[in-house]
C-alpha positions in Angstrom: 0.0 0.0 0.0 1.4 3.5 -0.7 1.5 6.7 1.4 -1.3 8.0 -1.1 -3.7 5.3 -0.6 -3.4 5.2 3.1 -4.5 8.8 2.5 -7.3 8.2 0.1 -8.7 5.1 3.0 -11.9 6.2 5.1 -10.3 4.9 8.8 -13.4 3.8 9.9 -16.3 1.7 8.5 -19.5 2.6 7.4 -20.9 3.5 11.0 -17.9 5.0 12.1 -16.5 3.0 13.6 -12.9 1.0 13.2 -13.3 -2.3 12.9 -11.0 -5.1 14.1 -10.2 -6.7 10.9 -8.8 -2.8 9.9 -7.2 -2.5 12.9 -5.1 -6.1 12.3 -4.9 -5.4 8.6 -2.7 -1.8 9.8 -0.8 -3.6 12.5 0.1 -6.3 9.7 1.6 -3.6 7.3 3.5 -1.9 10.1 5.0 -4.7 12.2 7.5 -5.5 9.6 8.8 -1.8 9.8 9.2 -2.0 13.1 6.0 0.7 14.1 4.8 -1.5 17.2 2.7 0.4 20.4 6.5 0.6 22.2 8.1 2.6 19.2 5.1 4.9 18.8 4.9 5.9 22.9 8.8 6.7 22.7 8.3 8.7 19.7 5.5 10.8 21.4 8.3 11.6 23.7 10.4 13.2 21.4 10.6 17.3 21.3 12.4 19.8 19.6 15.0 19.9 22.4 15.6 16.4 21.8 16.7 17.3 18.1 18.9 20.4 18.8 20.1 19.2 22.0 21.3 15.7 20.2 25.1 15.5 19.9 25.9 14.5 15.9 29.4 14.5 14.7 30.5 17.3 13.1 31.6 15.7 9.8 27.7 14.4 10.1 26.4 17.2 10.4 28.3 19.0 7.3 26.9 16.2 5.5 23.7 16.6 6.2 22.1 18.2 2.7 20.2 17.6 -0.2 16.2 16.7 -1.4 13.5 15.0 -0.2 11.8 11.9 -2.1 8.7 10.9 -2.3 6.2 11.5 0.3 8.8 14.1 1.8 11.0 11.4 3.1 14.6 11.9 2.6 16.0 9.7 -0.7 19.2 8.9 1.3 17.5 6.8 3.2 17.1 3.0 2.4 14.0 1.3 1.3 12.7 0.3 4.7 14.0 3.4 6.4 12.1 5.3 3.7 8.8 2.9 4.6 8.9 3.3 7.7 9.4 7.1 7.8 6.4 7.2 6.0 4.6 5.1 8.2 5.4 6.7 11.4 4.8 10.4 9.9 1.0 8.9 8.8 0.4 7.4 12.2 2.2 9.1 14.9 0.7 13.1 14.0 3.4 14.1 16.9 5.9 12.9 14.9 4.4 14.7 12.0 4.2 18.0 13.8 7.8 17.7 15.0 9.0 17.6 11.9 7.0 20.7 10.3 8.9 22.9 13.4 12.4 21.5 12.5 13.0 21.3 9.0 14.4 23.2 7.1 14.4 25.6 9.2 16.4 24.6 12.4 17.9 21.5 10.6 18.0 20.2 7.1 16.4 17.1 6.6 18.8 14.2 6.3 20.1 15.8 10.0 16.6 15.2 11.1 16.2 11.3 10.0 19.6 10.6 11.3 18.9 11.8 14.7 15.5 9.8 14.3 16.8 6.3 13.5 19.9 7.1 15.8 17.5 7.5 18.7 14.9 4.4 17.6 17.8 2.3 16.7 16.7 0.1 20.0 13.2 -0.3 18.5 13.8 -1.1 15.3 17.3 -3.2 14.5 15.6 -6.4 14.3 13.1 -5.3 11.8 15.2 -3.8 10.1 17.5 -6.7 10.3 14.9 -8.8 8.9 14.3 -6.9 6.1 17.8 -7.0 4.8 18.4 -10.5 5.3 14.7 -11.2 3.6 15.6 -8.6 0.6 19.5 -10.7 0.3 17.6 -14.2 0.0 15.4 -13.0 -2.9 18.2 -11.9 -4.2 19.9 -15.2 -3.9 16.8 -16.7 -4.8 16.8 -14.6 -8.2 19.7 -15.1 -8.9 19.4 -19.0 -8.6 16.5 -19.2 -10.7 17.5 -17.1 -13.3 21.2 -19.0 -14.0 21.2 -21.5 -16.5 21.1 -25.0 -15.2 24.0 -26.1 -16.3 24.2 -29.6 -14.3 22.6 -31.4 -17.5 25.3 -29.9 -19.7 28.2 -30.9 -17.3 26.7 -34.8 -17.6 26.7 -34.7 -21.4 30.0 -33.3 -21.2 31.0 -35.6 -19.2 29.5 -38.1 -20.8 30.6 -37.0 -24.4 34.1 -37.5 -23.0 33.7 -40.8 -21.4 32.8 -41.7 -25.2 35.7 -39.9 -26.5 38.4 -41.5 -24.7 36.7 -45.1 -25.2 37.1 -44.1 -28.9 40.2 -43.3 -28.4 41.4 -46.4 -26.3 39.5 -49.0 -29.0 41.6 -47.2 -31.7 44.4 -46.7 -30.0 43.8 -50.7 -29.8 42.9 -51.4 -33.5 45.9 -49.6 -34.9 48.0 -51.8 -32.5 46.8 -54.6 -33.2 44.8 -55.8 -30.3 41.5 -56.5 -31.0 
């Protein structure tokens, strides 16, 4: 689902209220980027202070420039960083707000998602985790299918040679005289 969809979605049924299945259908598409209830009460506790006051290196800081990508969310980031950005700025409106008083102008952006996943790191290494290693075995898994199988060419090669040097022996044989 994309951020524009999630947009475009009524968040409650036709009486108005949410219903369970939309509730578990949400925390389906979130738990894999790591926006659990834990995550989102830390976040809540985030202020500007918390931004300003947070000690980056220097050299990280210098190189803290350029665009935005889609949705707003910084293009330096990785795919799941960038998901899960996008998620947490849709769901936690804190979050959301924090952001609109910080950037750009107290920080640039790339400063400000730094900071972010610097401070969530606790929260969200093993999903993130996950989602590399998952990403490198489709990759491997690609990769796999899409060589040639070339363990029915090694028999015939094999076997082609096993003909060869019998050809070779039984004339080797002939020309000497033993047949």
């Amino acid at each position: 689902m994309d951020v524009y969809s999630w947009f475009r979605r009524s968040p409650s049924s036709a009486n108005g209220q949410i219903t369970k299945q939309e509730t578990e259908r949400d925390k389906a598409e979130e738990e894999p980027f790591g926006v659990t209830d834990q995550l989102i009460d830390f976040i809540k506790t985030f202020t500007v202070e918390t931004f300003k006051n947070f000690p980056l290196q220097d050299e990280e800081a210098a190189n803290c420039d350029g665009g935005t990508g889609a949705g707003n969310v910084r293009k330096d980031l990785s795919e799941w960083q960038e998901r899960h950005a996008t998620l947490v700025l849709s769901k936690v409106k804190e979050m959301s707000q924090l952001r609109f008083r910080l950037c750009p102008g107290r920080m640039k952006e790339r400063q400000f998602w730094r900071i972010y996943f610097t401070l969530v790191k606790n929260y969200t290494a093993e999903y993130e985790l996950r989602a590399v290693q998952l990403a490198r075995l489709r990759q491997v898994t690609n990769e796999n299918e899409n060589a040639p199988n070339t363990s029915a060419y090694e028999v015939e090669m094999s076997e082609t040679k096993q003909s060869t040097s019998n050809l070779d022996s039984a004339t080797h044989d002939i020309e000497s005289g033993k047949e």
